[in-house]
C-alpha positions, 0 to 999 in steps of 0.5 A: 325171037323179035327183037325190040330195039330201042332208042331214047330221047330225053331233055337236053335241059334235064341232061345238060343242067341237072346231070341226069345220067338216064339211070332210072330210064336204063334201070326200067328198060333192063327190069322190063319195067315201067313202058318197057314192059315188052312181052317175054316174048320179045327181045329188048336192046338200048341201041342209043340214047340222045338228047332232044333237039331243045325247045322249038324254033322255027326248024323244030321239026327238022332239028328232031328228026336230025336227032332221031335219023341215027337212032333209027337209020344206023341203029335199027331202032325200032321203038323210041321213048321220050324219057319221063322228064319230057313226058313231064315237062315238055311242052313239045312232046307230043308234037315231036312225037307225031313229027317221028310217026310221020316221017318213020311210021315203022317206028313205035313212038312212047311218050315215058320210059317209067311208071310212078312206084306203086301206091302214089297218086300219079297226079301227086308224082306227076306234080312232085316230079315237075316241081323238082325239075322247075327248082332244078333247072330255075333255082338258084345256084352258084357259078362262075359269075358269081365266084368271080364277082366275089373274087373282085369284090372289095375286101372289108 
């Protein structure tokens, strides 16, 4: 039996600020579920999962494949997703995605790991899911900075 062995990229942004753990993209895959709907036929396998090179420089195509090189030359991999957070709010996406198809043309390359739940309009989710991770990664939150101002701050 063949054995699908995948790698998944997500947002360094989303990973690194929001804390996503790749819970929903690891649930999917382990379910068959969503773009992880491989035929029965096939074995799955998670063989990495890594974060994005971050918003593109003028090294971008250089700094993901630095990125993708391990997955596909040490782990095997065979099929890479970019996690649905940079499918939905990643401009660069699709130019990664053919800067991997170039440089491995071996390797299967999907844009998403899961499908919205059935009965949701896909555009409807798509906009809710933006709009949670703008607020996410932009909206105000305490931190260091600020306890430390209220630390030094004049006390009434």
């Amino acid at each position: 039996m063949a054995t699908k062995k995948i790698g998944i990229i997500m947002c360094g942004n989303v990973k690194n600020e929001l804390n996503c753990s790749s819970f929903a993209c690891h649930q999917q895959l382990n379910n068959r579920q969503g773009l992880f709907a491989y035929p029965e036929s096939e074995g799955v396998e998670l063989v990495g999962t890594m974060v994005c090179a971050g918003c593109p420089s003028i090294n971008a195509h250089e700094r993901i494949l630095h990125r993708v090189r391990p997955l596909v030359e040490l782990s095997q991999a065979n099929a890479i997703h970019f996690s649905s957070c940079m499918k939905a709010g990643c401009p660069f996406t699709n130019k990664y995605k053919k800067v991997i198809e170039e440089a491995y043309p071996g390797v299967e390359v999907v844009v998403g790991t899961h499908t919205i739940p059935d009965g949701e309009d896909p555009a409807a989710h798509e906009q809710w899911f933006l709009g949670t991770l703008k607020h996410g990664l932009t909206g105000r939150r305490p931190s260091f900075t600020d306890a430390v101002m209220e630390m030094m701050a004049p006390k009434a």
